[in-house]
N, C-alpha and C positions, 0 to 999 in steps of 0.2 A: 846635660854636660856641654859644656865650652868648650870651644879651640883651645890650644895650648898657641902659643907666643909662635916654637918650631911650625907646627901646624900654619898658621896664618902666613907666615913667610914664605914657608912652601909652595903652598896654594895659590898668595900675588905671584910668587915667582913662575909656577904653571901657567898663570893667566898671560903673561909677561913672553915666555916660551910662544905660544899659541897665540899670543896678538902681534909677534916677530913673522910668524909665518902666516897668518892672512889677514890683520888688517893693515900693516906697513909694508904689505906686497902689495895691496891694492885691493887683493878678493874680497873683501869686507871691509864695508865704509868707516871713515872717521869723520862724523862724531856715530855714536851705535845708533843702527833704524832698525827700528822694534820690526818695520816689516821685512828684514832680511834674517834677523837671528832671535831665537827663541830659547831661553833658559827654563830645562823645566828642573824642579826638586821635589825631595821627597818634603813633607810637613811637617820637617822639622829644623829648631833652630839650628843646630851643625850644618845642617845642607844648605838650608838657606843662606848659611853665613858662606860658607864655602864658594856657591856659586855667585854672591856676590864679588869674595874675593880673587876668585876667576874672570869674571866678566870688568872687575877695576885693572887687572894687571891689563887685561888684553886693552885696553883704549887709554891706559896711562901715558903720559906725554913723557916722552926723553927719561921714562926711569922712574921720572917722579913717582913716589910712594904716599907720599902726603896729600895727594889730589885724589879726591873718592868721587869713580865715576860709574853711577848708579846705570846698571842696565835689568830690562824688565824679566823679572823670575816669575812664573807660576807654578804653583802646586795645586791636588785635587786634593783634599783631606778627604773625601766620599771615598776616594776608592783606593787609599794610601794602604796598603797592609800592613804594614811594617813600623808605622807609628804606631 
């Protein structure tokens, strides 16, 4: 199952929220370093999609929605229960 359109918005917008309060404060770098923050998800497409949509709001420039800014997600499919 897919995001829905609400869904997607919400979630840049979360990312958006949360990259207001620590990467444009300063507490976490711009552009993303893999060795400061770590995305983990569950193994599957929703989550995955989610936490990318997360991780683009928080390092989007000025609002920008159109700029897709990939930060590094892992999952373990070994030990996933839930998928």
């Amino acid at each position: 199952m897919m995001l829905f359109q609400l869904g997607i918005d919400d979630t840049f917008k979360l990312g958006q929220f949360i990259g207001d309060r620590y990467v444009r404060t300063g507490f976490l770098r711009s552009p993303v370093s893999p060795s400061e923050i770590l995305f983990l998800s569950r193994a599957n497409s929703r989550c995955t999609h989610s936490a990318a949509l997360v991780g683009s709001g928080m390092w989007a420039k000025n609002g920008d929605e159109e700029l897709f800014n990939p930060v590094p997600i892992y999952s373990n499919v070994e030990n996933d229960k839930v998928s």
